[in-house]
C-alpha positions in Angstrom: 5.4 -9.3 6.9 9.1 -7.1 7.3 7.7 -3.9 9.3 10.1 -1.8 11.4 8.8 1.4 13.5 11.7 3.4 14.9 11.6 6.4 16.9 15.0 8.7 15.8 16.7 10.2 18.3 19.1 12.4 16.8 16.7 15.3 15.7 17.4 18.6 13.4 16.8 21.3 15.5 13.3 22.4 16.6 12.3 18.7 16.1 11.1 17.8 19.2 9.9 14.0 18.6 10.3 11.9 14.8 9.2 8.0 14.7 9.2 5.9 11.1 7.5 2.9 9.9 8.6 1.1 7.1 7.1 -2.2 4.8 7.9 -2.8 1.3 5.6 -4.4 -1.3 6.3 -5.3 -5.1 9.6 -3.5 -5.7 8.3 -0.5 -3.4 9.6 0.2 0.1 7.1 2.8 1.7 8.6 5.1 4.9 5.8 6.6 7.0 7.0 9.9 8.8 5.8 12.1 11.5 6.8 14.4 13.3 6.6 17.1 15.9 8.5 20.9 15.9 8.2 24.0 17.3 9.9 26.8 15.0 11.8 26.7 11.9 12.9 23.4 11.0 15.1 22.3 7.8 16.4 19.0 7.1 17.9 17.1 4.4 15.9 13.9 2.8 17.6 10.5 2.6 17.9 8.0 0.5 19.4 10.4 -2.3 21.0 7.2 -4.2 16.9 6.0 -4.6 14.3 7.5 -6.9 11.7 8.9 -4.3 8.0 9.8 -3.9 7.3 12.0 -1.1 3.6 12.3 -0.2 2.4 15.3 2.7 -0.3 13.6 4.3 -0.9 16.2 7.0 0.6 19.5 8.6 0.1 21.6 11.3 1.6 24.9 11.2 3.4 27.0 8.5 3.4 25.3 5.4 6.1 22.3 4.3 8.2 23.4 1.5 10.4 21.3 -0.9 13.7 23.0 -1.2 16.4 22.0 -3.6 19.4 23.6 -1.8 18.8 24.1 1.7 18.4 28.0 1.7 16.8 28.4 -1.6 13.2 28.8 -1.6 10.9 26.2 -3.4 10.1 27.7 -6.9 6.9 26.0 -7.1 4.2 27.6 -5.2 2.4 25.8 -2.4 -0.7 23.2 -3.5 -3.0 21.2 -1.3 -1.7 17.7 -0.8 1.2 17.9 -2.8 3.6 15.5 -3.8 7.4 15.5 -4.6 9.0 13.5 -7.5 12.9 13.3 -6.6 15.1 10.7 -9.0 17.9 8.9 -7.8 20.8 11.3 -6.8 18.9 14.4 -6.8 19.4 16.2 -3.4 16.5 17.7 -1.5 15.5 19.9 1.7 12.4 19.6 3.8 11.5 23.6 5.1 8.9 24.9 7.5 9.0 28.3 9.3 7.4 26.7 12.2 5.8 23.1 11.8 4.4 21.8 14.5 3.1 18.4 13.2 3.8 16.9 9.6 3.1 12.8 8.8 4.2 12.4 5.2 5.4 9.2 2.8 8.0 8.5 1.2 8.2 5.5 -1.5 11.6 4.6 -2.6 11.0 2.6 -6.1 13.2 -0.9 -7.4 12.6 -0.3 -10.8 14.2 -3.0 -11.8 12.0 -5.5 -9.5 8.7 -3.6 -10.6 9.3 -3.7 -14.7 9.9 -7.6 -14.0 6.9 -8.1 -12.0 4.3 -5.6 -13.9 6.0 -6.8 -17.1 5.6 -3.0 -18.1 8.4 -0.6 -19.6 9.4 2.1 -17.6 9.9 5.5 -19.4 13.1 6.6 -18.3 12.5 10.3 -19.2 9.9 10.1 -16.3 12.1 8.7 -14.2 14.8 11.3 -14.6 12.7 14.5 -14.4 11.9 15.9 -11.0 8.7 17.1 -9.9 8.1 19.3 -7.0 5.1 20.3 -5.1 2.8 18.4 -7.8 -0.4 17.5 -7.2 -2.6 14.2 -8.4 -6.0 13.2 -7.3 -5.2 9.9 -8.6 -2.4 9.3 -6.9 -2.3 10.8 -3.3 -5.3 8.6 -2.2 -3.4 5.5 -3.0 -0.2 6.9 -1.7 -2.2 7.5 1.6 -4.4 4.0 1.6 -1.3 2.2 1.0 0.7 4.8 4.3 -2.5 3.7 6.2 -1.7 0.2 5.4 2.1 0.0 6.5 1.3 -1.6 10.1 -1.7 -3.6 9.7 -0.5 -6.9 10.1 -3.9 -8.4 8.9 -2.4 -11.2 5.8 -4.9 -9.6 3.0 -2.9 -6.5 3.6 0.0 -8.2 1.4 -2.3 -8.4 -1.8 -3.9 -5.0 -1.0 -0.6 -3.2 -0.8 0.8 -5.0 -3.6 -2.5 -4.1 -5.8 -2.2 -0.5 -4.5 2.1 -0.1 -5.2 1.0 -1.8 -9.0 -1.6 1.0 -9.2 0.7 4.1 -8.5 3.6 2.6 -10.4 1.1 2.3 -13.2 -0.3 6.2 -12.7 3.3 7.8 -11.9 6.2 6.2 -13.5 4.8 3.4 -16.9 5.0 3.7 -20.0 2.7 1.1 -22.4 2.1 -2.3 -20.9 4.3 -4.6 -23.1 1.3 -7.0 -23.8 1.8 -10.4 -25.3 0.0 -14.0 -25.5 0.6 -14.8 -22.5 -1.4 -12.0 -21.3 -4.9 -13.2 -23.1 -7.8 -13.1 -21.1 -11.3 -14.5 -21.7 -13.5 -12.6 -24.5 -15.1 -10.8 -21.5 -12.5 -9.6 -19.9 -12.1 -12.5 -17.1 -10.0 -15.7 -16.6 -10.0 -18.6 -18.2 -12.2 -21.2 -16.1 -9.6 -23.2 -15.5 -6.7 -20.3 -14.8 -9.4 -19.3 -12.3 -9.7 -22.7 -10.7 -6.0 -22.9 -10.6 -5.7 -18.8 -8.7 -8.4 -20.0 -6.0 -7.5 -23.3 -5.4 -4.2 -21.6 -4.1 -6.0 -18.9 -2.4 -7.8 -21.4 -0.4 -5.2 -24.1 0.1 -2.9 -21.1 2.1 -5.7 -19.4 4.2 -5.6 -17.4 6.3 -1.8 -16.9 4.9 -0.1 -14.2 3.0 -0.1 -14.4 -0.4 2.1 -11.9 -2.5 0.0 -10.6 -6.0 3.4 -11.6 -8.2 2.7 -15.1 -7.0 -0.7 -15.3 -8.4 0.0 -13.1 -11.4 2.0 -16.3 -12.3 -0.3 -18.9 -11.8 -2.0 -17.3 -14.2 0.6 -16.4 -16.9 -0.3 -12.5 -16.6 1.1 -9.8 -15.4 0.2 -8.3 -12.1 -2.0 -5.3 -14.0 -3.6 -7.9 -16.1 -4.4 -10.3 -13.6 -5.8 -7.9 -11.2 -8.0 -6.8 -13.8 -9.0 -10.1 -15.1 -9.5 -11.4 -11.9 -12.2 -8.6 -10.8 -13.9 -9.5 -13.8 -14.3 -13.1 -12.9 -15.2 -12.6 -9.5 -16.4 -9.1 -9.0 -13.8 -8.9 -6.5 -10.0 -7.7 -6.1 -7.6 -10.8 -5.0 -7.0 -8.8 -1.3 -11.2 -8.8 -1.2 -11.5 -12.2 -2.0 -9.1 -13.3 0.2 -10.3 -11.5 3.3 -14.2 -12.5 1.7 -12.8 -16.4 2.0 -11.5 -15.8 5.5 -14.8 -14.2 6.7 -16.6 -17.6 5.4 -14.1 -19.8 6.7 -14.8 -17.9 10.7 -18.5 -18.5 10.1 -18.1 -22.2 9.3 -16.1 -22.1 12.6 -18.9 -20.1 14.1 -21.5 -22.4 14.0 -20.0 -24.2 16.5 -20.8 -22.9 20.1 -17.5 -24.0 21.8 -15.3 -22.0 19.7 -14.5 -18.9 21.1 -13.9 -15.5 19.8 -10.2 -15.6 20.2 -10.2 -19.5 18.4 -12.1 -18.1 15.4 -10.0 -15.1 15.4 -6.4 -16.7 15.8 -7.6 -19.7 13.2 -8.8 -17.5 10.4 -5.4 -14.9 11.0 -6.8 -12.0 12.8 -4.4 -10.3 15.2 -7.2 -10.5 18.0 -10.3 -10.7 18.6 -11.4 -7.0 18.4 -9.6 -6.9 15.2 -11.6 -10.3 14.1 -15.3 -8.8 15.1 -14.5 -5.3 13.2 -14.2 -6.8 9.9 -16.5 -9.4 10.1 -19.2 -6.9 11.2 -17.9 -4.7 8.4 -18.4 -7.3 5.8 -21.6 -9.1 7.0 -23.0 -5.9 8.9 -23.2 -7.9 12.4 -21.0 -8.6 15.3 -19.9 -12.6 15.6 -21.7 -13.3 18.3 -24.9 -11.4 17.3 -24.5 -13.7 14.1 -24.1 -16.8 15.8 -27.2 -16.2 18.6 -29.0 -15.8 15.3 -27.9 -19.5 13.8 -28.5 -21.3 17.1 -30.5 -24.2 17.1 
């Protein structure tokens, strides 16, 4: 997992305190801001040679503004969880009268890497037209599921963010999926029997490991879109929900035996700890480990 948190210490003015975290997944590097101010605050994006997504994910205070030139108001009036579009090379300004808390997201895209991978064309006209202060209830909740995701460092979080970047690729930026044979699924939608065997056989073999989504999108012959799909329709399940699903049987195999601790079970099945462990496992079976195992005991 390549996660950096930094905390800046070179500030624009009225920025009183600014950290970053930062994880990539399929072709998409994802920069989590926040920061603190007190008064007017204006400060020039990076990253202008990348094709950015900024996300506002919460402020406190006047009202962030997208600027084009640094004292040249936004044209677009404000909207509720809004969203700037920037292509590579355009400049932009972040603006507040007087912020005094903002966490936002930026996603910086590889096109290249993700037209490979989702084996989709990418329209360049929407990836040369700027949008600013834009709002999609499709795509801000899995801009902010996949910010809230940056430092977990629980291994199913690589197939989830890798399902959720293919998701707002797919919403944002595709044009039509390029479909071919290879991308055949079963009548009903699923895998083929034996292109299933094949996907879970490698789930299983790498628990509690990370598995990237390209990896089993290959396995498959499909491309990440397609397999996702198809594999829901086999198992009812997304590959991030499986996974975590096979991890939670593998601890209550371990369970069952009373001289296993909490922190064995936790640390064999690739939890960061045991608090983290006993959260999702009562989340998915709706009891705390060691409530479930008193209720197996011989």
């Amino acid at each position: 997992m390549d996660v950096s948190t930094d905390t800046v210490t070179s500030l624009p003015e009225n920025v009183l305190d600014f950290s970053v975290s930062r994880r990539a997944w399929n072709g998409v590097r994802v920069e989590v801001s926040q920061w603190q101010g007190a008064g007017r605050v204006s400060h020039r994006f990076r990253y202008e040679t990348e094709t950015r997504l900024v996300a506002l994910l919460e402020e406190v205070g006047s009202p962030c503004e997208p600027r084009l030139r640094a004292n040249q108001p936004c044209p677009v009036g404000y909207t509720h969880r809004h969203m700037d579009f920037a292509p590579a090379g355009m400049e932009m300004w972040g603006y507040s009268d007087d912020a005094r808390f903002v966490k936002d997201a930026a996603l910086a895209f590889d096109f290249t890497a993700l037209g490979e991978r989702l084996e989709t064309k990418v329209d360049a006209d929407a990836i040369a037209t700027p949008r600013l202060r834009f709002s999609d209830d499709r795509i801000w909740p899995l801009v902010k599921l996949l910010s809230d995701a940056v430092n977990d460092p629980d291994p199913s979080t690589q197939l989830y963010g890798d399902g959720l970047a293919a998701a707002i690729m797919a919403r944002l930026l595709a044009g039509p999926a390029q479909a071919g044979p290879a991308q055949s699924a079963t009548d009903g939608g699923g895998l083929a029997p034996w292109k299933l065997k094949r996907v879970v056989d490698y789930l299983e073999a790498r628990l509690p490991e990370r598995v990237d989504l390209a990896d089993l999108a290959v396995l498959a012959g499909l491309s990440q879109s397609h397999f996702s799909r198809a594999f829901k329709a086999s198992t009812g399940m997304a590959p991030y929900r499986w996974q975590l699903d096979a991890r939670i049987r593998r601890a209550q195999a371990l369970l069952i035996d009373p001289r296993a601790s909490l922190d064995q079970v936790a640390e064999a099945t690739g939890f960061a700890d045991a608090v983290h462990f006993g959260r999702t496992f009562r989340k998915l079976t709706g009891a705390a480990p060691g409530a479930w195992r008193r209720d197996r005991a011989s």
